[in-house]
C-alpha positions as CSV (number, residue, x, y, z in Angstrom):
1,X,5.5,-37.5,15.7
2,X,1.8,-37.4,16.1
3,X,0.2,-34.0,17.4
4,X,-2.2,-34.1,20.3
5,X,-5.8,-33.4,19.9
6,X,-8.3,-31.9,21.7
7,X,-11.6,-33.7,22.4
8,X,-13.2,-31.1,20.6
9,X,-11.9,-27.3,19.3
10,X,-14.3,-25.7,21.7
11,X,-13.1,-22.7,24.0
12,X,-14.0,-20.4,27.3
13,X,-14.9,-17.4,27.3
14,X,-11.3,-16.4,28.5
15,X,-9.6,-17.7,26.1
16,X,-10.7,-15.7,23.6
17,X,-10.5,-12.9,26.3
18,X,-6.6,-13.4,26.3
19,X,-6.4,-14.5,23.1
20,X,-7.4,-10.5,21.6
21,X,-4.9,-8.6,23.4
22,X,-2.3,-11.0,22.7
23,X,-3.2,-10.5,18.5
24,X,-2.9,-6.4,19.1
25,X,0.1,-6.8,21.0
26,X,2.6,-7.7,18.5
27,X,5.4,-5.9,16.0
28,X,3.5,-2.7,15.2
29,X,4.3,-2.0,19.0
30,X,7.9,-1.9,18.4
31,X,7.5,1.2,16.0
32,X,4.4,2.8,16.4
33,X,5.9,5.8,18.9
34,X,7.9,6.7,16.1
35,X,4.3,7.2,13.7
36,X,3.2,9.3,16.9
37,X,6.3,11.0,17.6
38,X,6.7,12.6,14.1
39,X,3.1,13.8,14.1
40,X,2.9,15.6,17.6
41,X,5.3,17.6,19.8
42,X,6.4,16.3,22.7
43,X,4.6,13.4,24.3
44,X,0.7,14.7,23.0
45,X,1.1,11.4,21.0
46,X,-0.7,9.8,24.1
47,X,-4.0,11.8,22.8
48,X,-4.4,10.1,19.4
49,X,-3.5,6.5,20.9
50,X,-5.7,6.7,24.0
51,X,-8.8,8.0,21.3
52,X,-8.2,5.3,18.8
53,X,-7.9,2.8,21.7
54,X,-11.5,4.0,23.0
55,X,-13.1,3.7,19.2
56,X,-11.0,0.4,18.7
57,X,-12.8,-1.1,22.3
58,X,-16.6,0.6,21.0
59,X,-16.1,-1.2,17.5
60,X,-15.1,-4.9,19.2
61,X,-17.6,-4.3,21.3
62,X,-20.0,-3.9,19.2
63,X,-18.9,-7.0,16.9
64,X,-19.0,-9.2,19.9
65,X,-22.5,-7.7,19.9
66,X,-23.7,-9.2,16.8
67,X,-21.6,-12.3,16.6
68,X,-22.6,-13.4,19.8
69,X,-26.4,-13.2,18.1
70,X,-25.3,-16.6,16.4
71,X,-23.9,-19.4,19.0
72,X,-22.3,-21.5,17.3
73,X,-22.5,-20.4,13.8
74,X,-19.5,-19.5,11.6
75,X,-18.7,-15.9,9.9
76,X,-19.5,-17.4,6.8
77,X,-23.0,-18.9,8.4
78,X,-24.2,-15.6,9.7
79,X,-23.1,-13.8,7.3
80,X,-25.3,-15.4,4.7
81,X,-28.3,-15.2,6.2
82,X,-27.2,-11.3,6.8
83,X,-26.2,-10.2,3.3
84,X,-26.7,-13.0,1.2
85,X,-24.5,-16.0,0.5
86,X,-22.5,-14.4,-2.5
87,X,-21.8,-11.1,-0.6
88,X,-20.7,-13.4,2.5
89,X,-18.8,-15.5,0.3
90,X,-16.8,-12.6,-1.1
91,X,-16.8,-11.0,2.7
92,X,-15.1,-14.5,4.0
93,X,-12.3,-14.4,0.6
94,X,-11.4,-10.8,2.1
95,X,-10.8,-11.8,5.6
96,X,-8.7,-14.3,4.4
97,X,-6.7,-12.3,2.1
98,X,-6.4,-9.9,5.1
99,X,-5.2,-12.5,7.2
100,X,-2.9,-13.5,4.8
101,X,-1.2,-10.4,4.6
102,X,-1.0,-10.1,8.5
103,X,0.6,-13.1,9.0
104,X,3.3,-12.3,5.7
105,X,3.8,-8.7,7.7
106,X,4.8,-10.3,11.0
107,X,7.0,-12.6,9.2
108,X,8.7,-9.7,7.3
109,X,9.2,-8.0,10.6
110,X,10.4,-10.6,12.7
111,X,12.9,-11.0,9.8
112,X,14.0,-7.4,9.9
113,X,14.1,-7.1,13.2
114,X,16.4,-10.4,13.8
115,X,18.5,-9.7,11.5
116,X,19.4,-5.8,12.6
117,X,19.7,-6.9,15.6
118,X,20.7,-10.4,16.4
119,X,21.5,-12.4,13.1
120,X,23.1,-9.5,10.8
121,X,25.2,-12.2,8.9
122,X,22.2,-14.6,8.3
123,X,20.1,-13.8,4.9
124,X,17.0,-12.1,5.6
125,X,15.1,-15.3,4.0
126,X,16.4,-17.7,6.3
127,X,15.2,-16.3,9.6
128,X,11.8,-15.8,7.9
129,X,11.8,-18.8,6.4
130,X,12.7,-20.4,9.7
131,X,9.8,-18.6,11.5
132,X,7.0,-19.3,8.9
133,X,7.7,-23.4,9.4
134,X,7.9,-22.8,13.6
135,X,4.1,-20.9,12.5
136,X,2.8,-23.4,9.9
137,X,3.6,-26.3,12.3
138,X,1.5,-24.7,15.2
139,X,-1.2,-23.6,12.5
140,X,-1.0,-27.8,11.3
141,X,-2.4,-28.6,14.8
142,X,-5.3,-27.8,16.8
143,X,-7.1,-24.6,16.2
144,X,-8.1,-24.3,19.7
145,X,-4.2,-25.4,21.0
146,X,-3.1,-22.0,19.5
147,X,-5.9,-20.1,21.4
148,X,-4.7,-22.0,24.4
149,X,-0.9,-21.1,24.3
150,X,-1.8,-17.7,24.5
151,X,-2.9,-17.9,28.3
152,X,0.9,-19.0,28.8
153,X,3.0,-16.5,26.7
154,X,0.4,-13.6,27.3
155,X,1.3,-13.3,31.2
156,X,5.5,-13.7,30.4
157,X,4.8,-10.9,28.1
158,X,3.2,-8.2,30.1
159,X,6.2,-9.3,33.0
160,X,8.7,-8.8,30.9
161,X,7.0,-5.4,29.7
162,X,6.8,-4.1,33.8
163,X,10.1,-4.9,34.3
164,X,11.6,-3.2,30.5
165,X,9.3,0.1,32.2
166,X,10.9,-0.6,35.5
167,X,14.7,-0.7,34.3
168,X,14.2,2.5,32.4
169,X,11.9,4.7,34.3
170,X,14.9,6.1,36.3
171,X,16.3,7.8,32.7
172,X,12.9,9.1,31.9
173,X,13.0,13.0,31.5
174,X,10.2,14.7,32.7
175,X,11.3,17.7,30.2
176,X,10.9,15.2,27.4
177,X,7.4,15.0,28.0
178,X,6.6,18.4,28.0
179,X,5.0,21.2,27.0
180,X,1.7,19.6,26.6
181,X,-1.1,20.1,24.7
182,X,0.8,22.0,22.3
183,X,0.1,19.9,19.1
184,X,-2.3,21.6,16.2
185,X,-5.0,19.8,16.3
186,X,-4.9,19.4,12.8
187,X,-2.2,17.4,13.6
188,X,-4.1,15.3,16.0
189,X,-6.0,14.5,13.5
190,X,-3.2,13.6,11.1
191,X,-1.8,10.9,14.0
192,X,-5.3,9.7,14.7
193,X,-5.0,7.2,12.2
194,X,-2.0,5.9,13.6
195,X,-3.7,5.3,16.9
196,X,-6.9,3.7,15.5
197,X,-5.0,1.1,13.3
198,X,-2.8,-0.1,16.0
199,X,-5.6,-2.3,17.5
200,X,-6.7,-4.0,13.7
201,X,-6.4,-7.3,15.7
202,X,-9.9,-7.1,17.2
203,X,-11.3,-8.3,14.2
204,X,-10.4,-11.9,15.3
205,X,-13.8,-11.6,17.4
206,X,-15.7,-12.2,13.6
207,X,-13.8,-15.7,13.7
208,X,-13.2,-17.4,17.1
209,X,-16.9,-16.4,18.8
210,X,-18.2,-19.6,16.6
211,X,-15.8,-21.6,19.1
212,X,-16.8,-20.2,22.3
213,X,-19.0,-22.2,24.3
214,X,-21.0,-19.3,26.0
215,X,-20.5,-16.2,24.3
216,X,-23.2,-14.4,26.4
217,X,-22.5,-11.1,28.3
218,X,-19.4,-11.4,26.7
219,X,-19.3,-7.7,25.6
220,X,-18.3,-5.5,28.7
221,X,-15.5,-8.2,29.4
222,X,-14.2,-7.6,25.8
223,X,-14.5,-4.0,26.9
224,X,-12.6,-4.7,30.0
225,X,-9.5,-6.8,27.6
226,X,-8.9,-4.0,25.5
227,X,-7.9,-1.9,28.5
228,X,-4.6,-4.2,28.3
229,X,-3.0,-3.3,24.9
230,X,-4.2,0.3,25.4
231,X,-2.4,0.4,28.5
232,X,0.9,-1.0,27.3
233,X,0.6,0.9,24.1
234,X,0.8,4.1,26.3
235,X,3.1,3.3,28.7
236,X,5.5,2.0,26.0
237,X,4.9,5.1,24.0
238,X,5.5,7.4,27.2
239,X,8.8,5.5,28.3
240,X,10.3,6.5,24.7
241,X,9.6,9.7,24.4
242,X,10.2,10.1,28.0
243,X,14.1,8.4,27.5
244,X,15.0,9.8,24.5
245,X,12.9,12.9,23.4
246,X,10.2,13.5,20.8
247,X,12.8,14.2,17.9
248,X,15.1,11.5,18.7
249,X,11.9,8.6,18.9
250,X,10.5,10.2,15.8
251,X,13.8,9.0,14.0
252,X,14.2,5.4,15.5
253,X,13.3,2.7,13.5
254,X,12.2,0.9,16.2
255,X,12.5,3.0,19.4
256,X,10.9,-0.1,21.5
257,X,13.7,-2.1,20.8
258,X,16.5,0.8,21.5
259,X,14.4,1.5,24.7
260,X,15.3,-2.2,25.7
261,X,19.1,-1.7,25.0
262,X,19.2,1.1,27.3
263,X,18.0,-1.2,29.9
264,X,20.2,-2.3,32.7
265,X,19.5,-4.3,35.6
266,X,21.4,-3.1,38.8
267,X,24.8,-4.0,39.5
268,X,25.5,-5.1,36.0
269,X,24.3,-8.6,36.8
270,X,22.2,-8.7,33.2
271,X,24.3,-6.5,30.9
272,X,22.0,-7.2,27.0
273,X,18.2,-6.9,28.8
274,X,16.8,-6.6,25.1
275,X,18.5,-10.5,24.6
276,X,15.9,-11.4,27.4
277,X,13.4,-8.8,25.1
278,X,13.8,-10.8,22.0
279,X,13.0,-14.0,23.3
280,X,9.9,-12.6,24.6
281,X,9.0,-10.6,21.8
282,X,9.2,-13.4,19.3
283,X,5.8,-15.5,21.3
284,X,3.7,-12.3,21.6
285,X,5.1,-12.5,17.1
286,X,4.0,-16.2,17.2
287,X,1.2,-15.5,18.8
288,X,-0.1,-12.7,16.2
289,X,1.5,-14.8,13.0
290,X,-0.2,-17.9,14.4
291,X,-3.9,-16.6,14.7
292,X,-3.6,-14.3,11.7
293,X,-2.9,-17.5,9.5
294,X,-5.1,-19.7,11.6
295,X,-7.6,-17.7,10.6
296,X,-7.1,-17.5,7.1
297,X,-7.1,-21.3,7.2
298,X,-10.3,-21.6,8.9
299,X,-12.0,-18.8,6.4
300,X,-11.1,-21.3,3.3
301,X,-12.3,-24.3,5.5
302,X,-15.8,-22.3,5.8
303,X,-16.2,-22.2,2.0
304,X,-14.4,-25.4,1.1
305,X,-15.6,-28.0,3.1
306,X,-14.4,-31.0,2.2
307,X,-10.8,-29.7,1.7
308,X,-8.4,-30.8,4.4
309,X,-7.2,-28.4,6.7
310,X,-3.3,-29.1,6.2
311,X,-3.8,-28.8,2.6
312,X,-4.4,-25.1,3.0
313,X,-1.7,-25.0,5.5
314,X,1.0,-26.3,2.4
315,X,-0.8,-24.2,0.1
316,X,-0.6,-20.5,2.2
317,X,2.9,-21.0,3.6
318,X,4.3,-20.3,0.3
319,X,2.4,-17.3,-0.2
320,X,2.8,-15.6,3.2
321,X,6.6,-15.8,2.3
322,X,6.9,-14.6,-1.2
323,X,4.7,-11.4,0.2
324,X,6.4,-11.0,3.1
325,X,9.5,-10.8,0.9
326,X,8.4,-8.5,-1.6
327,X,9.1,-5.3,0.1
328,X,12.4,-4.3,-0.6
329,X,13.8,-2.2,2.5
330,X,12.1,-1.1,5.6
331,X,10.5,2.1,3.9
332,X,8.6,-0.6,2.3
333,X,7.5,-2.4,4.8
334,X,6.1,0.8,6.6
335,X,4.1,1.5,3.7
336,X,3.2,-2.2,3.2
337,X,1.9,-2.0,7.7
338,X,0.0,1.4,7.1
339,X,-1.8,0.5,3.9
340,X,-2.7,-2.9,5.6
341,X,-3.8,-1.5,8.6
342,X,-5.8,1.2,7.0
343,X,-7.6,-1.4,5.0
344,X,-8.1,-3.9,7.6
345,X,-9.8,-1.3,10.0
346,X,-12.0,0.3,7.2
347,X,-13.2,-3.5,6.1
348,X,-13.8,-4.5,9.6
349,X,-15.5,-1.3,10.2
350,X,-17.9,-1.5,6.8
351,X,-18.8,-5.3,8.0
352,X,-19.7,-4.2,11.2
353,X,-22.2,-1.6,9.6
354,X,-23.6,-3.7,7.3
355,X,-24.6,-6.5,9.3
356,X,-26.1,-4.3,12.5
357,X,-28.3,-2.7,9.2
358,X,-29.0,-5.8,8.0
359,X,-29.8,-7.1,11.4
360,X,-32.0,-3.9,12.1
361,X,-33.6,-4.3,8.3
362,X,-34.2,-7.9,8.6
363,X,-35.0,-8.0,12.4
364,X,-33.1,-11.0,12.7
365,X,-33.0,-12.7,16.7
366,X,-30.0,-15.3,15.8
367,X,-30.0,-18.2,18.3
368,X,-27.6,-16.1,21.1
């Protein structure tokens, strides 16, 4: 079978627009109001993940900023005449290590997740095994065909998230959710982390802009996109704690997915709604898995040229699954998520700084 390919790997404006929510949205979701939940009392969790959201939406903001300075150019192009070509050659190596981890985490998670609660007799290799070939098949193809399949799972996504709200708004408590404000705000602080890492997927913006056909004025829509993953992120968040109580979400390994067991549509037409979840759940996993590696691809291609795209495709795979199955049980794995996360946001963050210095030092115009 021969894959289809584009005339050229070139894409709107939108795509990328739909592409970045769909890379936040993926399995931190499904546990992130426990992080929240056993840091604040009540439902003040909202506070920390509506703040990180807001500094999340300045910082892709302001990379779409300074990418969009260079049409056409490549992170590692840019980034060379910014800070040199060793410094941007080492920069480019940790985005790709990065990326590599993010993709081994989503495949570790989609694992766990399957086999708790749909495959608990299948070995926890096979399903992510099974998952990483689905990924490095996609990842094989055409860079921009990935971008473009997210402006078909994206909208089945965000349904399917209405209608999980919908099916269990009628058992939310509004006692759950209350006292508010009640939280030390020491405490805040301690969750604020939590809420700031939860939206590490806008650093795809350093990547993809080079593929956008007219990145200019793109800014204040990329402001706009970000409204969507901070919206679900606090509606999901909400709906847990509303069902089943601060203390209860703060011990649930993944309260998302409980919250979609305890979902029934009327008349007992569709008894197991989180069947219909998991499908679901597994693109907006393909779509993260599928970027994160894309990417890691595309950073090699940027320093090895004449290397062949699919040879780095063979020659990741392996490594994304021996990480992702290095972690030993799920404490691990949480440990594994926050340390990535942390890292991922600081990098992005120190990047960021750099090159707007850089820019500032060298007065450099770009081409945008």
């Amino acid at each position: 079978m021969r894959a289809f390919e584009y005339s050229d790997e070139k894409i709107s404006q939108r795509e990328l627009l739909i592409a970045l929510p769909s890379m936040l949205i993926a399995s931190g979701v499904l546990s992130l109001p426990k992080a929240l939940a056993s840091r604040t009392i009540a439902a003040d969790g909202w506070i920390p993940l509506l703040f990180g959201g807001i500094i999340a939406m300045v910082i892709a903001v302001c990379i779409t900023k300074v990418t969009t300075r260079f049409v056409g150019e490549t992170f590692y192009s840019y980034a060379a005449k910014l800070v040199t070509k060793p410094v941007a050659w080492m920069f480019t190596i940790m985005f790709c290590f990065i990326s590599i981890a993010i993709s081994a985490l989503e495949v570790r998670e989609i694992a766990d997740i399957s086999q708790n609660y749909l495959f608990n007799r299948t070995p926890l290799e096979v399903v992510g095994l099974s998952f990483l070939l689905v990924v490095s098949y996609a990842v094989a193809g055409s860079r921009a065909g990935i971008l473009r399949l997210n402006i078909m799972f994206l909208p089945i996504i965000l349904i399917i998230f209405i209608f999980l709200l919908a099916l269990d708004i009628k058992r939310v408590e509004i006692n759950n959710l209350l006292p508010v404000f009640q939280t030390d705000w020491q405490d805040y602080i301690k969750a604020m982390p939590s809420g700031i890492t939860s939206y590490i997927g806008f650093g795809i913006i350093w990547f993809y802009i080079s593929l956008v056909q007219k990145p200019q004025k793109l800014g204040r829509k990329v402001a706009k996109v970000m409204c969507i993953p901070i919206g679900v992120y606090l509606l999901v968040y909400l709906a847990c704690v509303g069902v089943f109580g601060n203390m209860v979400t703060s011990n649930l390994v993944y309260p998302v997915v409980e919250l979609a067991k305890e979902a029934e549509l009327p008349g007992g037409i569709f008894e197991r709604f989180e069947s219909l979840f998991f499908v679901v759940w597994v693109m907006a996993i393909f779509n993260t898995t599928a970027m994160a590696f894309d990417i890691a691809v595309y950073a090699l291609n940027m320093l090895f040229k004449k290397v062949d795209k699919h040879k780095f495709v063979f020659a990741l795979a392996p490594i994304i699954f021996i990480i992702s199955m290095t972690p030993h049980n799920t404490e691990s794995v949480r440990l594994f998520a926050t340390g990535l996360s942390y890292f991922a946001f600081s990098f992005s963050l120190l990047t960021l700084i750099l090159f707007a210095i850089a820019i500032k030092v060298k007065g450099v115009k770009g081409n945008g």
